[in-house]
Structure formats: C-alpha cells, structure tokens
N, C-alpha and C positions, 0 to 999 in steps of 0.2 A: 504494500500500500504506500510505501512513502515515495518507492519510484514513478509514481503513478500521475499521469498526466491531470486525470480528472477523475475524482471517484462517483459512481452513479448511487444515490443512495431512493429506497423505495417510497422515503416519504422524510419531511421535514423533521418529525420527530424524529425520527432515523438518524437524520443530517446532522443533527446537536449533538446526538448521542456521541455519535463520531467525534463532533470537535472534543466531546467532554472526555469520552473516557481514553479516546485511541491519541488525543492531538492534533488532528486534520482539521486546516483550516477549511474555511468556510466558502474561502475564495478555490480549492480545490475540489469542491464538490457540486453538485447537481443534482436535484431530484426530478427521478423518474419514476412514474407508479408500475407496479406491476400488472402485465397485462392476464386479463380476466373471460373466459368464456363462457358462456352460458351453459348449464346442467344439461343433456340432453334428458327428455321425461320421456319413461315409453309405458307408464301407465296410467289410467284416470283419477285425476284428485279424489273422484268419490269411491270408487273403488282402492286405494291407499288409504285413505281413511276407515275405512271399510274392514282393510286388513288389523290396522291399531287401535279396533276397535272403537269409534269414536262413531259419531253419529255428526252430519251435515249441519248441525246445531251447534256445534262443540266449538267455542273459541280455540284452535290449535297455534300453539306457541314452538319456534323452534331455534334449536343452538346447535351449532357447530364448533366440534374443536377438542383439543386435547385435554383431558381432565386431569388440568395438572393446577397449582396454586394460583400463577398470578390468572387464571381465567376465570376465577372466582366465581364457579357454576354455584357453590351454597348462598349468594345472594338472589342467583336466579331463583333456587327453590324457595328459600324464602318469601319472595315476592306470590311465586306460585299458590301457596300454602295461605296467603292474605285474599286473596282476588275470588271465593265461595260469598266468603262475606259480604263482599259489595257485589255480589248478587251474579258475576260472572260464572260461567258453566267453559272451564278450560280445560286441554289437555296440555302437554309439554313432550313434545318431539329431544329426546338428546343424543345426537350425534357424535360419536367419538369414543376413545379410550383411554386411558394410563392412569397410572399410579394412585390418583383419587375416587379412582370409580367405587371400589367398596364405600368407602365413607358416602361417597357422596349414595348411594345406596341406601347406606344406613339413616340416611338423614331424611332421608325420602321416607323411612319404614317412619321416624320418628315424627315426622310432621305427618303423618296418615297421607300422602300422596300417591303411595305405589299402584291408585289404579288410574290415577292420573298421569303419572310419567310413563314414558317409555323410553328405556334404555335400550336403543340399538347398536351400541358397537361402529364400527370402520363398515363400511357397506360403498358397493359400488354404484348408489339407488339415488345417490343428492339429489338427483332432479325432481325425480318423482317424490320424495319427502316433502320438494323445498315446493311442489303444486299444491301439495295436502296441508301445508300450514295458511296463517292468516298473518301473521307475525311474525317477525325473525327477533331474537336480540343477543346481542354480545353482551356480559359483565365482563369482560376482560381491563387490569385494571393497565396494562401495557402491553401493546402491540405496536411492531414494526412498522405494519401496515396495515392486514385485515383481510385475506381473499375470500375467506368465507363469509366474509358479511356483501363485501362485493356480487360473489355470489348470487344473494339472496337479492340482490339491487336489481341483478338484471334479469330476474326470474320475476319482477315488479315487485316487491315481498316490501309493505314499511319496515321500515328496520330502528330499534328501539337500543341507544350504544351509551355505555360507559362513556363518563370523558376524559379518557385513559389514552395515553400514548398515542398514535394517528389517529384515532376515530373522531376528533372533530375534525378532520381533512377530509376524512372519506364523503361527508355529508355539509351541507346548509342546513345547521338546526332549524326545526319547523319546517322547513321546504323540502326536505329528501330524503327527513329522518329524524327523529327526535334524539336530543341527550338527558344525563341523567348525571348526578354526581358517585363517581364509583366509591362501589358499598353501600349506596346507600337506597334500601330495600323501598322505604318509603315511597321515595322520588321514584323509582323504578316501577312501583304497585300502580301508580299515580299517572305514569305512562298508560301500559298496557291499560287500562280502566277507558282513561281514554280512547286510546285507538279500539277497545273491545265495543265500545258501544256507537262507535260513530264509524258509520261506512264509508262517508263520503271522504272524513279525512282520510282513511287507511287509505280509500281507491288515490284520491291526490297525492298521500305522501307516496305513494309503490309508483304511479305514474313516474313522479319526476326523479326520485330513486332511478328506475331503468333507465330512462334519458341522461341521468350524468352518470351512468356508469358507462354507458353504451357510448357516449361521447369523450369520459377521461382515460377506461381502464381497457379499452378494446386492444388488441393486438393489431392493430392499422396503427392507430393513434401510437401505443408504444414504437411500431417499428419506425416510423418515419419520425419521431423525437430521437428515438436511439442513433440513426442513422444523421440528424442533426449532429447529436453530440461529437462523436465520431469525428464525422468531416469538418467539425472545428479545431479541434486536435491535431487530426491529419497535417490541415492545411497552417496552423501556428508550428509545429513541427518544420514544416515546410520554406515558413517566410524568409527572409533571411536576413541576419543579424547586423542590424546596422552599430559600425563603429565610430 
C-alpha cells in the first residue's frame, strides 16, 4: 500500500479508516463503491412465504449477514420481541451464520420469538427471500460498506440501517431509507412501526432505494469510475517531469 499510486477505498468511512489506522493520506485515496447485482428470484413471494410458514398478512422482516458481534443481530431481536405490542403481526427472515448463532438462538427461545424467527443458515435462495420480505434492516454497528443491504435496495426492499460505519452513504435518510441510532432498540421499534403500517411510505422509500442503487452501485457505473481512476494514474505516470 505505501507504493501505491492511488488507493481505491469502498466507501468514505473506509477512506478515514485508512488514514487513521494504516496512515494513508487522504490525498492518496479514492472512493469507489462496490458494484452490486440484483438476487436472481426463481420463486413466488407467496409461495416462499408459504414455505416459512407465514401467511400474506405477516409483516416479514429480513437480515442479512454474519452472526458475529459488531452486526449486533440481539438489537434486531429485540426490536422484534416489542413490535406484538403495538399491535404488529411480524415475522423475521435471518440470513446467515457464525459464531453467535446459538446465543442468538437462545435469545430468540428467551424473548418467546422462535415461531416468529426463522433461522436459515448461508443459502443460495437471497433473491427469492429478499421477494418474501416487506422490510430489510441492518443493526450493524460498523461496516465497510454494506452489499447486503445494497442488495435488498435493488430488489426495491425499504431498508431500515444503523448509523454505523457506511450506512449513512448507502442511503438519503427519509428518501431511500431510514436510520436509526445503533443499539438502540427503541429508535429501531419506532422505525419498523412505521414503515409496518404505512404502504405508501414503504412503496416510496423501496422505489427510490432501487433507483440509487441501480444508478451508484451497478457494475456499469463501477467499471467506467474504475477505468477513470486508472487512466488518471496511467497518464500522471506518464507526464513528464518538469525541471
């Protein structure tokens, strides 16, 4: 990295991160997002739902990601385990696996959710999950970037983020996504509440969701940035040095 003409970093937080902990200035670096494709679905929302037992009524909630700490899935549950009360009728889609799945298991048995969550595991099926849900949200309290929330953007999905590490990049609070203060169950209850009961926002905020995913995080848009970077390089490389 220190011979490096121009480091490409996947998001602004990223970019700090670098100057702070590695020393790379700021004038050395770039950000590029990472480019994003859409889930291919090869089967019907109401039939996947159908399979996870849920019923076409069911507010369905989904997460993406590894179950490991800083993704801090126990504020999702949390959240989960409040939303009967204010009168919501949800499921909870969880995608993924490691190190904290038993707890997070256990936590589920303890807040009585187990017929409400569904633990799936690593699956080759995202698309077809990410049709069956109504909601997407990341607790994650730091990320780099986010592709699984990206994901859910261009699948139209509102998406409900921590404001943790990139995830206020990923979105325009209010316009393409809501935030939340990480950890805190409340704020996050207070979300989904909303979007469970209002259609019209969730259809708006998933509208404009796939529109800026589909125009920042596409694999067009990355190559022809990429290929910018590149050819500025090349050609400073190139100039020649006046004495």
């Amino acid at each position: 990295m220190k011979c490096a003409d121009k480091v490409i970093c996947n998001s602004e937080y990223t970019r700090h991160a670098l100057r702070q902990w590695c020393g790379v200035s700021l004038g050395r670096t770039t950000v590029l997002a990472n480019p994003v494709e859409i889930r291919p679905v090869t089967e019907e929302r109401c039939e996947v739902r159908r399979h996870l037992g849920w019923e076409d009524g069911t507010f369905v909630i989904g997460h993406v990601g590894g179950m490991i700490e800083l993704r801090d899935q126990k504020t999702l549950l949390h959240s989960l385990a409040a939303l009967p009360a204010k009168g919501i009728d949800c499921g909870l889609v969880m995608i993924g696996d490691g190190p904290l799945r038993s707890n997070l298991e256990k936590l589920a048995e303890q807040l009585q959710l187990r017929q409400r969550v569904r633990f799936l595991g690593y699956t080759d099926r995202i698309g077809d999950y990410l049709s069956a849900m109504d909601l997407y949200v990341s607790t994650a309290r730091s990320e780099g970037f986010g592709i699984a929330v990206c994901e859910a953007m261009l699948a139209g999905l509102p998406v409900v983020l921590a404001d943790g590490g990139a995830h206020p990049e990923l979105i325009n609070d209010g316009e393409s996504g809501l935030l939340f203060g990480v950890g805190d169950v409340g704020a996050l209850t207070e979300r989904v509440v909303q979007l469970a009961t209002d259609f019209r926002l969730r259809r708006r905020l998933g509208e404009h969701a796939r529109r800026r995913a589909e125009l920042r995080f596409s694999p067009g848009t990355f190559a022809r940035c990429y290929t910018r970077i590149v050819d500025d390089v090349v050609l400073t490389r190139l100039r020649p040095v006046t004495r």
